[in-house]
Steps between C-alpha positions, in 0.01 A plus 500: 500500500222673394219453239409708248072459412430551127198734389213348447441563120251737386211372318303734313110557552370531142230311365596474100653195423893564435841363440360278160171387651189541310185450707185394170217434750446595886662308742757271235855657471724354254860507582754324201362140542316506817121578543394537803111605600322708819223387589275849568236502785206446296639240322349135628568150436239218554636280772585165395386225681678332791596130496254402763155747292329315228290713259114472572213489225460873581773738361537702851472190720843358617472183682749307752612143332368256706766325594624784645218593672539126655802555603455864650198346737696197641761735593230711658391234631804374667551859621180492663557211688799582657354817579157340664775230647669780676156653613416206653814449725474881621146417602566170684740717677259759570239210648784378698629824636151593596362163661862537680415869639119474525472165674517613858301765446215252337559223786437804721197577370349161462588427855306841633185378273497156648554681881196703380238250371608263819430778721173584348374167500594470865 
């Protein structure tokens, strides 16, 4: 059984308005009831304000609320130290590893000093 694709329709490319619509200032196109409006690039809106940005007594200065600014450092906090937490174990392990490794090497070299300073004050 085989399928049989439909054409894609053909739109045409023409910038007038057409079929009924009436276009009265750039960017709005009226169609029967519905409006609907394009935003061109050089159109821009002023940003309203976030839920946690409180309005300063200077027009172009947003601040953070400070609650949550509270909240945003204790979880930086608590990020921090699990992160200094985890620093810490690595470099106990480092400490151990080493004093594991370098140990003979140090009770070597103690032991030649001492061998040294006897034999010099022999």
């Amino acid at each position: 059984m085989t399928t049989s694709l439909k054409p894609k329709p053909v739109r045409s490319h023409n910038k007038s308005t057409s079929q009924g619509q009436r276009m009265t200032k750039p960017g709005t196109i009226y169609s029967g009831k519905t409006v609907i409006t394009k935003k061109t690039m050089t159109e821009q809106t002023k940003p309203s304000l976030p839920t946690p940005y409180v309005q300063s007594h200077l027009s172009d200065i947003q601040l953070i609320d400070r609650n949550a600014l509270w909240e945003d450092f204790k979880n930086r906090m608590k990020i921090n130290n699990r992160e200094v937490g985890y620093a810490m174990e690595d470099l106990k392990k480092v400490i151990t590893e080493t004093n594991r490794l370098a140990s003979p090497y140090v009770n070597k070299a103690v032991t030649k000093v001492k061998d040294f300073r006897s034999n010099l004050s022999s």
